[in-house]
Structures are given as structure tokens and as C-alpha cells.
MARKE-218732 format. One record per atom (N, C-alpha, C, O): residue in one letter; x, y, z. Coordinates in steps of 0.2 Angstrom, whole numbers, plus 2048, in hexadecimal, padded with zeros to 3 digits. Each point is the difference from the previous one (the first is absolute). Example, Ala and Ser with C-alpha at 12.3 -4.5 7.8 and 13.67 -1.06 7.14 Angstrom:
BEGIN
A8427E4827;A7FC806800;A804806800;A8057FF803;S7F98067F9;S804806801;S7FC805803;S803806801;
END
This chain:
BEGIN
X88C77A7D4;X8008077FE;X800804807;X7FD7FF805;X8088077F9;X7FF803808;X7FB8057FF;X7FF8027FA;X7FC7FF80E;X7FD8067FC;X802807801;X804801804;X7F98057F8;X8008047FE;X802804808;X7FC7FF805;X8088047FC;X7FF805806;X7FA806802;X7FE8047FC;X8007FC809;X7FD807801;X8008047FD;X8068007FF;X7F78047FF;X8028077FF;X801805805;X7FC800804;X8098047FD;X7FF803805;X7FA804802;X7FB8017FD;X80580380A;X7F9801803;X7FE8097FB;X7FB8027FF;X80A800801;X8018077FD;X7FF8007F8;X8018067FD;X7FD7F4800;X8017FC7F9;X7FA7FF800;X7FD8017FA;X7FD7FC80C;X7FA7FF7FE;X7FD8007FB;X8038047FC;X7F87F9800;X7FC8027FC;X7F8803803;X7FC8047FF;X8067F7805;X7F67FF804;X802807804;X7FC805800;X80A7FC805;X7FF806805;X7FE8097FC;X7FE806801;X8077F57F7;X8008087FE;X7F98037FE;X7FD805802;X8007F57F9;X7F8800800;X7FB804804;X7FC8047FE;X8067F780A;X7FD802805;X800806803;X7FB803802;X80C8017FE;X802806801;X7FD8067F9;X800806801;X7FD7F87FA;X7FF8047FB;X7F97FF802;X7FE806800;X7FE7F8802;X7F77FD800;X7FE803807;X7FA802801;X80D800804;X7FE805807;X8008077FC;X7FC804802;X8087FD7FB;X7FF8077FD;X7FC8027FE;X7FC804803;X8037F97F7;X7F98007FD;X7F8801805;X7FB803800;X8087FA804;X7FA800807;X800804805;X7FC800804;X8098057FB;X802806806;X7FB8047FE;X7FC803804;X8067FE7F6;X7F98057FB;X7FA7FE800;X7FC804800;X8037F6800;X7F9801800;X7FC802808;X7FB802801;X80A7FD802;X7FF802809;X800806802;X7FD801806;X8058037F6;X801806801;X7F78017FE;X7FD802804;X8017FD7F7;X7F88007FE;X7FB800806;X7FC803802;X8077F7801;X7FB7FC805;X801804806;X7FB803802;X8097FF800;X803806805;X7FE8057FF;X800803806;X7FF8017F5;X7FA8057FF;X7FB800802;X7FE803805;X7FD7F87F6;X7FB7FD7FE;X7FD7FF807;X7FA801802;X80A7FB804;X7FD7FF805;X7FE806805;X7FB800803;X80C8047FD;X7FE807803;X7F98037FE;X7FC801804;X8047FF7F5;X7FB8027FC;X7FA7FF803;X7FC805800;X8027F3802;X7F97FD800;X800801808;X7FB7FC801;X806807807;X803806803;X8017F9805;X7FF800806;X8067FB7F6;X8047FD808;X808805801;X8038027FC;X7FF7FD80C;X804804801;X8087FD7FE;X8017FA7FD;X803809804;X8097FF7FD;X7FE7F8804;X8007FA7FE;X7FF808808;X8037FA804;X7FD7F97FF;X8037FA801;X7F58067FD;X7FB7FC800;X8047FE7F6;X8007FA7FD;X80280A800;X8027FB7FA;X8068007FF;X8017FD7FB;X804806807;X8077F9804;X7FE7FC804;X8067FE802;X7F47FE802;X8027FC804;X7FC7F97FA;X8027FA7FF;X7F980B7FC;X7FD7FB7FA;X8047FC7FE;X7FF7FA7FE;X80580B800;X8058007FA;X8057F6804;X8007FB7FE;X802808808;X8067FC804;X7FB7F9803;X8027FB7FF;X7F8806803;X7FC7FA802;X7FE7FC7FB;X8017F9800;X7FC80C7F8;X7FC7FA7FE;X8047FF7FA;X7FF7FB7FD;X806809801;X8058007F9;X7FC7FC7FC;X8027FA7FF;X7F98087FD;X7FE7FB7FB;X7FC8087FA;X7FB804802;X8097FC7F9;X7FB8067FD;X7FD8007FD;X8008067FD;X7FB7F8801;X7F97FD7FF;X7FD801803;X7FB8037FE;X8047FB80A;X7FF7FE804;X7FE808806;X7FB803802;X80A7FE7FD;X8018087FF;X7FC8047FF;X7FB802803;X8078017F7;X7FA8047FA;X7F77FF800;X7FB8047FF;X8057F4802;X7F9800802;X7FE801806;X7FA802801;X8097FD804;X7FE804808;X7FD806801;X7FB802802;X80C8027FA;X7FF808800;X7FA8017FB;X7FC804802;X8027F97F8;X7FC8037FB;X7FA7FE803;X7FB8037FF;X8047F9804;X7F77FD804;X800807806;X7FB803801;X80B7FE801;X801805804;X7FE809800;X7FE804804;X8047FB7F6;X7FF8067FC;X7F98017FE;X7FD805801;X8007F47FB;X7FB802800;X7FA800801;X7FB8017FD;X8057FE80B;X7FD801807;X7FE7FA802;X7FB7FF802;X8097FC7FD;X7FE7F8801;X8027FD80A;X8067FF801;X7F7800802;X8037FF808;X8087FD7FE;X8038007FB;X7FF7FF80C;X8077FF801;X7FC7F6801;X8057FD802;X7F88017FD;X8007FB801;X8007FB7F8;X8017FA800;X7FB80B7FB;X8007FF7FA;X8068027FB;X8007FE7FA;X80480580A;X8078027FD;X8057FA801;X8047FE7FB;X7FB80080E;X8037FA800;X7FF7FA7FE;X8067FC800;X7F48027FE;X7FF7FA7FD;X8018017FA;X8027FA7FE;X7FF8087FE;X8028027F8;X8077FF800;X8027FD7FB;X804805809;X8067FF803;X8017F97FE;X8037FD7FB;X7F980280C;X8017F8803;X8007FC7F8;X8057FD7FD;X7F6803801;X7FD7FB7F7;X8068027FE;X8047FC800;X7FF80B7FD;X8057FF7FC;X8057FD800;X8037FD7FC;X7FF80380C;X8057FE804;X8007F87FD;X8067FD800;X7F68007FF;X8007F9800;X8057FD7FB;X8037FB802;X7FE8087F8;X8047FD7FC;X809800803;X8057FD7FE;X7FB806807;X8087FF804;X7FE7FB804;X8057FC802;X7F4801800;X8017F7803;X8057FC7FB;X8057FD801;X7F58047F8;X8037FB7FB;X8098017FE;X8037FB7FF;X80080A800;X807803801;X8037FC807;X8057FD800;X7F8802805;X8047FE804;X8017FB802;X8057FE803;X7F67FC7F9;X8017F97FE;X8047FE7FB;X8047FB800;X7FC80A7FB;X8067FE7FD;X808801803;X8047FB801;X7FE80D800;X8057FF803;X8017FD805;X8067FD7FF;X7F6801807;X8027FA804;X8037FA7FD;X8057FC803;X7FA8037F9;X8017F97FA;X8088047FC;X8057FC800;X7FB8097FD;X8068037FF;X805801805;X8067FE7FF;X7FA805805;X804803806;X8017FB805;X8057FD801;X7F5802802;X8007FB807;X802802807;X8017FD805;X7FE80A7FA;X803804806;X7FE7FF806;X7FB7FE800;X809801805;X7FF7FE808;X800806805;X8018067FD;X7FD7F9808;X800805807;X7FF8077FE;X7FB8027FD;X80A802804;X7FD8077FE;X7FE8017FB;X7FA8017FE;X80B7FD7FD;X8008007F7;X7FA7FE7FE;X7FE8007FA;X7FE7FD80A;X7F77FC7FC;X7FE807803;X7FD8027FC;X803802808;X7FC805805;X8018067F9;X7FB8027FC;X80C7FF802;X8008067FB;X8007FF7FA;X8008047FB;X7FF7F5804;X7FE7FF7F7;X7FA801800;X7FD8007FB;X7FF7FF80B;X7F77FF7FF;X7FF8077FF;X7FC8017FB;X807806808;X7FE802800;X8058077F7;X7FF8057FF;X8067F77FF;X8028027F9;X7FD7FF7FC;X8008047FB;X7FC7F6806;X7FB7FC7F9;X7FD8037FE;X7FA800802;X8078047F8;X7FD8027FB;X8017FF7F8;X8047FB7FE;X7F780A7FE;X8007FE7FA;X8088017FD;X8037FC7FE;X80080A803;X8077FF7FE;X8057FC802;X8037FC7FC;X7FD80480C;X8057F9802;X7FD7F97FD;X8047FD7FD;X7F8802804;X7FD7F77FC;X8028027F9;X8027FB7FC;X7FE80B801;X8007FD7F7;X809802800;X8027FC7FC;X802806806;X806800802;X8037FA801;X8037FD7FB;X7FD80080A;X8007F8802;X7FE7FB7F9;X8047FE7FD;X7F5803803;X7FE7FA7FC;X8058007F8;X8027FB7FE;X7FF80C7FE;X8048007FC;X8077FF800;X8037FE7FA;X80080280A;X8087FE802;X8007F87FE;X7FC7FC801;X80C8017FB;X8027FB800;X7FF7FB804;X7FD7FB7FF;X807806805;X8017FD805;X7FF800809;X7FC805801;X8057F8804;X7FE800807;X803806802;X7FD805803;X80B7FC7FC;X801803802;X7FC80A7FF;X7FF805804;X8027FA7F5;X7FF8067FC;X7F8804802;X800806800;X7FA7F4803;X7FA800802;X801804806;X7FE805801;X8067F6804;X801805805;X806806800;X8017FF806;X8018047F8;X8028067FE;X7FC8067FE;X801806802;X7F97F67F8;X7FC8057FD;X7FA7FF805;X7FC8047FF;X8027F9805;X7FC802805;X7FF802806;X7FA802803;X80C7FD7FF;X803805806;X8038087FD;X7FF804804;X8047FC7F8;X8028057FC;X7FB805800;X801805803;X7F97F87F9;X7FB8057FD;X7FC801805;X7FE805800;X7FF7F5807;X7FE803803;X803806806;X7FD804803;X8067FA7FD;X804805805;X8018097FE;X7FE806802;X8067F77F8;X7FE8087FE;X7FB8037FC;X7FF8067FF;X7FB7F47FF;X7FA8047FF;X7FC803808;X7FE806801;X8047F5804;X7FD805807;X803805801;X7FD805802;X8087FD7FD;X804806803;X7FF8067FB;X7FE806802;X8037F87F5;X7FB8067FE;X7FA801800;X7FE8067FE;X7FE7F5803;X7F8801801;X800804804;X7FD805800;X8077F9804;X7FB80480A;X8078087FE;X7FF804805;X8037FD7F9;X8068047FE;X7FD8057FC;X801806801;X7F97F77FB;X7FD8057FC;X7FC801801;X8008067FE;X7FB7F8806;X7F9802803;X802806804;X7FE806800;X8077F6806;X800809801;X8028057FD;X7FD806802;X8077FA7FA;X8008067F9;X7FB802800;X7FD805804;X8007F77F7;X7F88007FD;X7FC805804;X7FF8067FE;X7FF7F780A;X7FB802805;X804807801;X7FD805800;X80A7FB801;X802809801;X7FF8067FA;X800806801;X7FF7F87FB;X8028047F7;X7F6800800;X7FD8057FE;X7FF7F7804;X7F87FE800;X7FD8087FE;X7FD8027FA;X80380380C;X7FF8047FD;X8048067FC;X7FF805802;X8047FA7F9;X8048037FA;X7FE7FB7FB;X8018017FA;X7FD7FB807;X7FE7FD7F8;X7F9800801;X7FD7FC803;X8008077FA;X7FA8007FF;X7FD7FA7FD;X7FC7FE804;X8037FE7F7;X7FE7FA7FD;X8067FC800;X8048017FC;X7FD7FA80A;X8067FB7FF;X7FE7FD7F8;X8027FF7FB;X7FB800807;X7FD7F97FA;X8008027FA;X7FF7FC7FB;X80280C805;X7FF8017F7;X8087FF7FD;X8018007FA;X8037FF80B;X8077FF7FE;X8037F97FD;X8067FF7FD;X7F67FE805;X8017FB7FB;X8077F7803;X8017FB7FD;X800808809;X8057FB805;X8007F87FF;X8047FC7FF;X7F6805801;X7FC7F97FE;X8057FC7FB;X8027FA802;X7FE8097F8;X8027FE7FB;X8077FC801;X8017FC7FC;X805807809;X8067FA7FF;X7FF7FE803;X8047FC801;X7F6801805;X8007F7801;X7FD7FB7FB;X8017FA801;X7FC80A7F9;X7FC7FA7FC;X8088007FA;X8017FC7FC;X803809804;X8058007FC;X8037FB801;X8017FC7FC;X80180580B;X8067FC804;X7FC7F87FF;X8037FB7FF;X7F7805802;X7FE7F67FF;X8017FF7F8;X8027FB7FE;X7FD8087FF;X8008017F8;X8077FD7FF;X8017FA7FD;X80680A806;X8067FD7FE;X8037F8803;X8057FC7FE;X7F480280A;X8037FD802;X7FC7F77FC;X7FF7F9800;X7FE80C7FD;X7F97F97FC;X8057FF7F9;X8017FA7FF;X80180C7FE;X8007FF7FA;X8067F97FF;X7FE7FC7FC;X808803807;X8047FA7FE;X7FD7FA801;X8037FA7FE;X7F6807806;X8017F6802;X7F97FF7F8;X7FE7FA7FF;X80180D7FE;X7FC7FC7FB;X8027FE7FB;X8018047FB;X8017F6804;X8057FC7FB;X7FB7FA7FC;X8027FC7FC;X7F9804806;X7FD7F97FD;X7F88027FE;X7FD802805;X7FF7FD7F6;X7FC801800;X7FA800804;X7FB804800;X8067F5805;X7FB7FF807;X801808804;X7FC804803;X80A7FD7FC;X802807806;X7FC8077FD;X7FE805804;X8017FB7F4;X7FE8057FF;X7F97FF800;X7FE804804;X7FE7F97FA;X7FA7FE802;X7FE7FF805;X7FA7FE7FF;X808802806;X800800809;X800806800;X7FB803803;X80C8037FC;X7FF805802;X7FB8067FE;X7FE806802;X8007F77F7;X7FB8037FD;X7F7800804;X7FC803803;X8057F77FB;X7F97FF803;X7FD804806;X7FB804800;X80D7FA807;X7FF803808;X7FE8077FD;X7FB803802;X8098007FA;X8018097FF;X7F68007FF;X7FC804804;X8007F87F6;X7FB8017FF;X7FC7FF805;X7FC805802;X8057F5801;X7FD800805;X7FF806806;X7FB800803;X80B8057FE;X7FF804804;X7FC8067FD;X7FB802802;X8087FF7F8;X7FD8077FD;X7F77FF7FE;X7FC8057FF;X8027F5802;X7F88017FE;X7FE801809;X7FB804801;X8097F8803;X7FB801807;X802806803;X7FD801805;X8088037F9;X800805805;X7F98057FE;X7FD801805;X8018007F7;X7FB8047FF;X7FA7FE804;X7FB803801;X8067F7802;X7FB7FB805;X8017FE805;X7FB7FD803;X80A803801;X8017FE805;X806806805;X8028057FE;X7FE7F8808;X803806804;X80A801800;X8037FB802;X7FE8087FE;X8068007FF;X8047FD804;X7FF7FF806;X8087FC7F3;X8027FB806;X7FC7F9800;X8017FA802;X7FA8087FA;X7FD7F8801;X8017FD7F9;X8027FA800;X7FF80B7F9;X8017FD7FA;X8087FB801;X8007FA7FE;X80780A804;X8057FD803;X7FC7F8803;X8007FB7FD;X7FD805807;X7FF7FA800;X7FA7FA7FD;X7FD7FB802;X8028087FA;X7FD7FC7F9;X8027FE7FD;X7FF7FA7FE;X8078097FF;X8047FF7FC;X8067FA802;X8037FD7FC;X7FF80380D;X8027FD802;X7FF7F87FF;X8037FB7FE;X7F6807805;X7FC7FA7FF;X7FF7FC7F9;X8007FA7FF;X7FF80A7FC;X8017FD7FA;X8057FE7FE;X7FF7FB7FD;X809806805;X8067FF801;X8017FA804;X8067FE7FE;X7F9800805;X7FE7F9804;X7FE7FB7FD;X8047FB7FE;X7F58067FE;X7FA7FB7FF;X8067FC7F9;X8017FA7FF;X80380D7FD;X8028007FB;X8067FD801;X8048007FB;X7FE7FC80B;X8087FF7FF;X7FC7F7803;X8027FB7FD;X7FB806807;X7FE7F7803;X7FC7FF7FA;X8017FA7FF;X7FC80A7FD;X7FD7FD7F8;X8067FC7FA;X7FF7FB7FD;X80680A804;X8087FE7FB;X8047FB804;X8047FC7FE;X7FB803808;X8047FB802;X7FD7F8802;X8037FB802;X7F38057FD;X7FE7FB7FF;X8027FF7FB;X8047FB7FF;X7F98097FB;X8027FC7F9;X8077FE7FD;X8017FD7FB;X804806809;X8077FE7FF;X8027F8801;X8037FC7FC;X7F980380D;X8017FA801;X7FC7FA7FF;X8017FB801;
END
């Protein structure tokens, strides 16, 4: 049997994905780019945030410890913790991609929640890397692309946050969740994580519920694949 040809690069599914998921993420940048002016770091101090630590979770909880009057040292460790779920991201992709010399240098610093679930959803090797060079590349360029928006426009928008931005990145994972749920373990997995986040945000610091939920999503997959085997 022969196999099926490539698709072409311009044909993607996973780049197109990827390219739809930095959109969605331009905007919510644009929030964070206020929002940090806001909490009174300057243009330059959150374009270099934006470009160093690219993680927006990671992000948002900096400026808000920031904001509301927590040290620069207390802001940073809050960062640093969010940041950790891009270790477990980079173990995987290392395992997906297998990047070498520079290419290991700029995927550590792509790995994020949209390039990792971009990758992970795609068919195939190929398709994987596409959708996570794809998605992260042009999620950094409109992330850091909008922040500074964001940080220029800061003072003309009086409440970033009442604008609601937020909203097409949880859109954007919504359509990128909905096709892989096809079997009833998936719904039940994706149900549970949702629960598990929404009781602990009222409890815990933002950013930490995403990794509760993460973690239940683990326990829940090495749980289904003991009793399989």
C-alpha cells in the first residue's frame, strides 16, 4: 500500500489550528499590555516580560501580586510555580519533536499551553511539528505584538479586564478540545478536569487550579492504561 502523500504546508491542519489559537491570543495580550501598564510597570519593563518569560499565566500573576502591593520577589516566585507545567510540556515535546542544537534552544522557550496542545492533537509526526512550530512561533510574535498594543492603548482603556479578552483563548481551547472528545473516557476526563478546576479556583492562586487539574489528568491516564494492561 502506498502511503498517502503530505499534505501540503499551505493545507496544514495543525498550522492552521495554530495560526487561529495566536489570534485568539493577540487579544487576550492586548489585556495583559494594559493591565501591566496599569499595575505601574513601564512600556519597556512589559515588552521585555512579554519577550523573556512568554508564559501568560505566568504573566498576569506577576503583574497582579504586583498590583496588589506584593514584592518583586513574591511576584517572581508565583511566575516561576506557574511556569512549571511548560517543564512537563517540554518532556513531552522533546519525545514528539526531538529538536537538536538551536531548535532544542527555541522550542524550550515556545513550549507552551497552546503549542503543546497543538502538537499533541495533530495526526501525525509530521503534522505535530508543524502545529508546534506553527502555533508557537506565531503565538510569540502576536503575544509580544499585543502587549505592546495593549501597554500603548493602557491609558485609554480604563478597565482592561472588564472587556472580556480572556474569553477567545478559552474559546479557542474549547474548539481545539472539542473533536478529540469521541469516547466516553474522554468525556469523563474532560468533565471531571473542568470540575476540578472550578471548585479550586475559589481556593487557590491563580494558575494553580490549571495545574490540578493537570495533575488529575495524569493520575487519570497511568489509572486507564494500568487497567487496560
Amino acid at each position: 500500500m502506498i502511503p498517502a502523500a503530505p499534505v501540503p504546508l499551505r493545507r496544514s491542519p495543525a498550522l492552521r489550528t495554530g495560526l487561529s489559537i495566536a489570534t485568539a491570543i493577540s487579544l487576550y495580550g492586548v489585556s495583559f499590555g494594559a493591565l501591566s501598564t496599569a499595575a505601574g510597570m513601564t512600556l519597556w519593563q512589559t515588552v521585555a516580560l512579554s519577550a523573556l518569560l512568554f508564559s501568560g499565566a505566568s504573566q498576569f500573576a506577576f503583574i497582579g501580586i504586583l498590583a496588589s502591593g506584593g514584592t518583586g520577589a513574591a511576584a517572581l516566585g508565583a511566575a516561576t510555580l506557574l511556569s512549571g507545567r511548560n517543564t512537563i510540556y517540554a518532556v513531552q515535546m522533546k519525545a514528539l519533536l526531538n529538536p537538536r542544537g538551536f531548535k532544542r534552544l527555541a522550542a524550550a522557550q515556545l513550549t507552551i499551553d497552546e503549542s503543546a496542545a497543538v502538537a499533541m492533537s495533530a495526526p501525525d509526526p509530521l503534522e505535530r511539528r508543524r502545529g508546534f512550530w506553527g502555533a508557537g512561533i506565531a503565538c510569540y510574535l502576536f503575544w509580544n505584538l499585543a502587549t505592546v498594543l495593549g501597554a500603548l492603548l493602557g491609558d485609554v482603556i480604563a478597565e482592561p479586564e472588564a472587556l472580556g479578552l480572556d474569553g477567545a483563548v478559552v474559546a479557542a481551547f474549547l474548539g481545539l478540545l472539542w473533536p478529540r472528545l469521541k469516547s466516553l473516557d474522554a468525556w469523563a476526563l474532560a468533565v471531571l478536569a473542568a470540575l476540578v478546576t472550578t471548585v479550586t479556583m475559589p481556593l487557590l492562586a491563580p494558575g494553580i487550579p490549571v495545574l490540578a487539574a493537570a495533575v488529575v489528568a495524569v493520575v487519570w491516564g497511568l489509572t486507564s492504561k494500568g487497567a487496560r494492561s
